[in-house]
N, C-alpha and C positions, 0 to 999 in steps of 0.2 A: 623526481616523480615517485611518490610513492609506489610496494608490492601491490600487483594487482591479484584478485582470488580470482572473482567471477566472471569478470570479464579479461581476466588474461589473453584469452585465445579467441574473443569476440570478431575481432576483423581478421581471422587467419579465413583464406577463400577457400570454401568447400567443406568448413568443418561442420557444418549440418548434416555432412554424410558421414556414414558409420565409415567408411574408411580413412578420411583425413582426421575426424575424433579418435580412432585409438591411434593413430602415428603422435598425436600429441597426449600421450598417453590414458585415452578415454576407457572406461571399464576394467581399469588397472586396480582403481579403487572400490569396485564389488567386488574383484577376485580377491585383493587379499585380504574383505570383509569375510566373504564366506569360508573362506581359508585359514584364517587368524582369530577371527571372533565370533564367539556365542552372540548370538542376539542382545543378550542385558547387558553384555560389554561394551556394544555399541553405543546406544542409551549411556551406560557410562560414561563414554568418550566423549559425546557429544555433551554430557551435564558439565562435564571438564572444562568443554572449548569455551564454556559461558555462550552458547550459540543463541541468540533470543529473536524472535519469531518477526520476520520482515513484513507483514504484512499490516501490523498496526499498530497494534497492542505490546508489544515489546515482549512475550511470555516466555519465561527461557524453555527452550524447545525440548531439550532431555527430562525436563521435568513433566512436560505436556505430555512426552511418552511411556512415562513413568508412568501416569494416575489410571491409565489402559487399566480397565477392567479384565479379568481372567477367562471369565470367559468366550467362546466363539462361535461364528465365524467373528473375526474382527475386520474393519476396512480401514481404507488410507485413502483420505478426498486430497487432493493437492487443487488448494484456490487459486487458479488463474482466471477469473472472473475481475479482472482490472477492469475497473471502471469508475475511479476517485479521481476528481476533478485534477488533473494536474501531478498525475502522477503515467509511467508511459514504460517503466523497465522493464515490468514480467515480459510484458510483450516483444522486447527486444530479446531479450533470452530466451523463446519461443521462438522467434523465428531468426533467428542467429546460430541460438546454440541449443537445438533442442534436445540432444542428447546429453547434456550436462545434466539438463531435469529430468529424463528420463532415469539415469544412472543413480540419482540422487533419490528418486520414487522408487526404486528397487532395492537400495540399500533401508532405506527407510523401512519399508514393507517387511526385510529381514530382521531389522533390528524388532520390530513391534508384531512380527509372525503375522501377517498380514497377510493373508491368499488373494485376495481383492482390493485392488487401488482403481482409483478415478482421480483422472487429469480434465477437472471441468474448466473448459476454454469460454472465457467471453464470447457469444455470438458476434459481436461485429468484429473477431478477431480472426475472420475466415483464415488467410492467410497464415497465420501463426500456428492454427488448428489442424492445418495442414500440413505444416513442419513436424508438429507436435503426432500427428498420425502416423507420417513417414517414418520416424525416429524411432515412433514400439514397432510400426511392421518392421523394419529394420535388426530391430534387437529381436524381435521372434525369432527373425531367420537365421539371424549367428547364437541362438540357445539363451541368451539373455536372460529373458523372460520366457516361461511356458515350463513346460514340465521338468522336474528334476535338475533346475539352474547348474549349469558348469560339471554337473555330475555329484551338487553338492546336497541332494534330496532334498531340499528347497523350491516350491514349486509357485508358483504367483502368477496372475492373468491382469493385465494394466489394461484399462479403457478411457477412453478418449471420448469427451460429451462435451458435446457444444451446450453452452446457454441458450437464450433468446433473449438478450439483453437488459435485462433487471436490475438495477445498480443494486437494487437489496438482494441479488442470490450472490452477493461478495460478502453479506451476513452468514456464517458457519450454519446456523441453524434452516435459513432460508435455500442456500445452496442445497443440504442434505430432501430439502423436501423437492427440489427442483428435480433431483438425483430421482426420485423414487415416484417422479410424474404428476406431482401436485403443483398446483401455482404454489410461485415463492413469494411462503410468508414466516417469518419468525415464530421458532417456538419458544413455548413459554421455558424459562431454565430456574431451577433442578427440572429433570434432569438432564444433566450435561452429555455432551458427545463422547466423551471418555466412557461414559456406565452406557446410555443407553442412545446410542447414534443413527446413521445409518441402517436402512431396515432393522432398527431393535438391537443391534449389535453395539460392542465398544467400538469407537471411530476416531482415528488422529487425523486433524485439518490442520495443513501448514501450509504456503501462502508458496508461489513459485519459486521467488530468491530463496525466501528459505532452504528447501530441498534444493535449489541448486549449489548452493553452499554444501551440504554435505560430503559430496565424493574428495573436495579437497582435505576435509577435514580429519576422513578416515586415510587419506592417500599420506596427510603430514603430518599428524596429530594434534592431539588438544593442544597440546601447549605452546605450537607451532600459531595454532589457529589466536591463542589467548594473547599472544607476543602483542598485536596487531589492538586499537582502540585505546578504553581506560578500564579504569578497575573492575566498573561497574557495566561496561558497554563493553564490550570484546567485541573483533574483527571488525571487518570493513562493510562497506555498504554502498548501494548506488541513490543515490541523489539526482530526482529528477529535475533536472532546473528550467524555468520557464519562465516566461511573461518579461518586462522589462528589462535584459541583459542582451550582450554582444554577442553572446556564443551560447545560446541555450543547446541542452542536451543531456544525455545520462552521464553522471561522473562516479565512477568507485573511487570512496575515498574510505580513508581510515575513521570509527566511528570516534570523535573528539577534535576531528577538525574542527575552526572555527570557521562561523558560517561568513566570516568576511573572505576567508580563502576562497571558497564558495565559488561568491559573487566577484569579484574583484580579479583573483589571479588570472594571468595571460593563460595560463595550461586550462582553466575551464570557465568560470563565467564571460570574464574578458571586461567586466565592469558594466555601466549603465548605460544602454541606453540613451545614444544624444550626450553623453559627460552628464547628465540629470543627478541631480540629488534623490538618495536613496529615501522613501515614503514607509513603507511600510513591507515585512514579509508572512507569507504562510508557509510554517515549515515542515508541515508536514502531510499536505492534500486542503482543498476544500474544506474539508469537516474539521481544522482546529483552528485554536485562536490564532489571530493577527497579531502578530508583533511588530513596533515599532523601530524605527531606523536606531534608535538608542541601542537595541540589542543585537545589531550586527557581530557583535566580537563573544557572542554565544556559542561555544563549545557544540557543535550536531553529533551529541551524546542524547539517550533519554533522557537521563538523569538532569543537565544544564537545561536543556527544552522546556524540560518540567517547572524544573524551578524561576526560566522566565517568563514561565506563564503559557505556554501553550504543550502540545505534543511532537514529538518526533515521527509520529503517525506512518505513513506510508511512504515516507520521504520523499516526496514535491512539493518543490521549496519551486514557492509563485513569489517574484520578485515585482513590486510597483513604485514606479519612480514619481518624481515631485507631481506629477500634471495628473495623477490618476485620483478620478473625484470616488472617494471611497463609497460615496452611497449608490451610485450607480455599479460597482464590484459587489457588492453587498447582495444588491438589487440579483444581479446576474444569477450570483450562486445562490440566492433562494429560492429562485425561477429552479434551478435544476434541482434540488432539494423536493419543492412541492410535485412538478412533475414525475420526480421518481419515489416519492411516497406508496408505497404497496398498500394502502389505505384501510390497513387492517385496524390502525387503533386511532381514534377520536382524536386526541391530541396534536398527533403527527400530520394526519388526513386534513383536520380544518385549520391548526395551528398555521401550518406553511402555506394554506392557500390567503390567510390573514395577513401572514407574517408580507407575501409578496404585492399584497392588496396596500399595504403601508407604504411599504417602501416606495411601492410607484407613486402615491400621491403625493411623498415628501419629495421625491425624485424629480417630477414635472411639477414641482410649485404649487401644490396645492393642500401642502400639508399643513398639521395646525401642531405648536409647541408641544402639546399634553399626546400626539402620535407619539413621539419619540419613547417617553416611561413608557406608553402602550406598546409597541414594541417588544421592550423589556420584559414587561409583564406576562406578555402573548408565550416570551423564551421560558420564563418562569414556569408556565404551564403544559409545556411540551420537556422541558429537559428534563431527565431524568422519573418521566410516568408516561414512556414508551417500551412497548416488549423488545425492541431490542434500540443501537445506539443511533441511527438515523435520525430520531428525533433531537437526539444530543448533539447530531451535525448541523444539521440545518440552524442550529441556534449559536455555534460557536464563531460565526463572521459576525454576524448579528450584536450580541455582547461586548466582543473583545470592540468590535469598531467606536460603539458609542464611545465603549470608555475611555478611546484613544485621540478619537476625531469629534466628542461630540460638537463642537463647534461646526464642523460642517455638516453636519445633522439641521444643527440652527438656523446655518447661514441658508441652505434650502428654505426650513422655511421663513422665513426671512425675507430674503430676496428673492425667490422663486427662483434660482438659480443654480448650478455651481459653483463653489467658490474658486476651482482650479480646473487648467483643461481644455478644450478647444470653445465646451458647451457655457463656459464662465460667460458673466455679463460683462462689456467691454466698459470703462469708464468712457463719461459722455467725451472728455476731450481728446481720446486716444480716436473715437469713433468719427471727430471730424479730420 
């Protein structure tokens, strides 16, 4: 079994209170931050660890804190706004271990002089928000946070804000407008959150694992941290695993496992499903491409992801075995796509409510050959001339399927049917 970082101490009972957190040595790693390190040494340490950013985008983090504009006030949003299809960790670590995040948002905040941090919580994450509440009142009362930290003249105020459930305020720029009372819509970038953020300010946005990563990294150091992944992907990661497997769940694993480990080992997926043959995976949420059972023995680094064609994304790996009729998968996630559209840009707005208009008619047998390029065409005109990537998600099931399954594209219309699956047409002699 491989070292565990983040979730080491996830099932120890009671460690969501500040007492059982520091018995296993919780805010060990802000004391010898304030104690040990200048602020841009941290940043340092962290550019070291190769730390890069869990929430999608792969960004390496020390550098994200580096581009901080000079001037201030400056803030720190920590995105716990989970809400990608098929992804489920922040929220385990919210309401598991909230003080691992909280630890990790106050070293943060020192590393980048930050007096103002916001931990904005998914609304339907009541629970979690809750943990996450308890956690800073908690660290108020033992000097944590609040004025003059540890006596180290370092002084910081953390707030805790729910969403109201917008899959686009888990967009950086949508979030920060969420933050400041406006509906979440995408700003336009330049300029970016680093120059000019939050109320006008420079702003560092890091996604929950991320900062909960931190406290171990300042507690062991970089190179402690860098041991762990590959050259180019350092440390470990949790992996949300779903959909067609024996034992779905969150797994930290080392970043470079292959994704057959994944799915298959007794220690966590536990393999498919009924013994089924493996279909097809998403490896990294909703929003990227599908990859086919060929690239099971894919490395879950960025870097391999990339190069077989999809993203590492937010790491929920949806797993679908032989019987699953890809157009109806398809179908689903574009339904959530159009419905969570913040319907700011033409594209996006009409594109996905077309995109899902298609697919239902190819879906229920009513589609015609020349849908399918339409389709395509529809993706063409939404990727990449939307203000922010949600138009570039909604089109990446979409894409990656055809070019995998188009035949079952065909066979829909076609037969007016599925080709696999309970909803398949039965051969006339099976039927008598």
């Amino acid at each position: 079994m491989p070292e565990l970082i983040i979730t080491k101490h996830i099932d120890v009972p009671g460690i969501d209170r500040l007492s059982v957190y520091r018995q296993y040595g919780g805010y060990e790693a802000l004391e010898k931050a304030l104690r040990e390190y200048q602020p841009e040494e941290i940043v340092e340490l962290v550019k070291k660890s190769g730390l890069r950013g869990r929430g999608g985008a792969g960004f390496p983090t020390g550098m994200k804190w580096g581009f901080l504009a000079k001037n201030e006030p400056r803030y720190l949003c920590c995105n716990c706004d989970e809400s990608e299809p098929g992804t489920f960790k922040d929220r385990m670590l919210m309401e598991k271990n909230p003080h691992q995040l909280v630890e990790g948002v106050i070293i943060t905040s020192y590393a980048c002089r930050v007096s103002t941090a916001f931990i904005y919580v998914r609304g339907e994450l009541a629970y979690a928000a809750r943990q996450v509440q308890r956690a800073v009142d908690e660290a108020y009362a033992a000097g944590y946070i609040g004025k003059n930290i540890l006596g180290s003249g370092y002084s910081l105020d953390v707030i805790v804000h729910r969403g109201a459930g917008a899959y686009i305020c888990g967009e950086e720029s949508a979030l920060m407008e969420s933050l400041e009372g406006r509906r979440g819509y995408p700003r336009l970038k330049p300029p970016f959150p680093a120059a000019v953020g939050l109320y006008g300010g420079p702003t560092v946005i890091n996604n929950c694992e991320t900062l909960s990563t931190v406290p171990a990294i300042v507690r062991n150091g970089a190179d402690w941290y860098a041991s762990f992944g590959t050259e180019k992907s350092k440390g470990t990661r949790i992996f949300c695993l779903s959909g067609h497997v024996k034992k779905p769940g969150n797994y930290e694993l080392p970043l470079g496992t292959p994704l057959r480990t994944l799915i298959y080992d007794e220690q966590y997926g536990g393999g498919i499903l009924g013994d089924k043959k493996l279909k097809a995976v998403i490896p990294g949420g909703s929003s990227t491409f599908i990859l086919g059972a060929d690239k099971v023995d894919t490395p879950l680094d960025f870097e391999s992801v990339a190069a077989a064609g999809s993203m590492l994304g937010s790491g929920g790996v949806i797993v679908m075995h032989e019987d699953t009729c890809i157009v109806d998968a398809v179908l689903r996630m574009t339904e959530f796509y159009r419905d969570e559209s913040c319907g700011k840009c033409t594209p996006c707005r009409e594109g996905t409510y077309w995109l899902v208009q298609l697919l239902e008619r190819i879906e229920h047998g009513h589609g015609k050959m020349s849908d399918i390029d339409l389709l395509l065409d529809i993706c063409d005109n939404i990727s990449g001339k939307s203000f922010c990537p949600l138009g570039d998600a909604a089109t990446s099931s979409i894409t990656s399927s055809i070019k995998l399954f188009r035949e079952e594209y065909e066979y829909h219309v076609r037969e007016g049917c599925c080709m696999v699956g309970p909803k398949a047409r039965k051969p006339a002699a099976a039927a008598l």
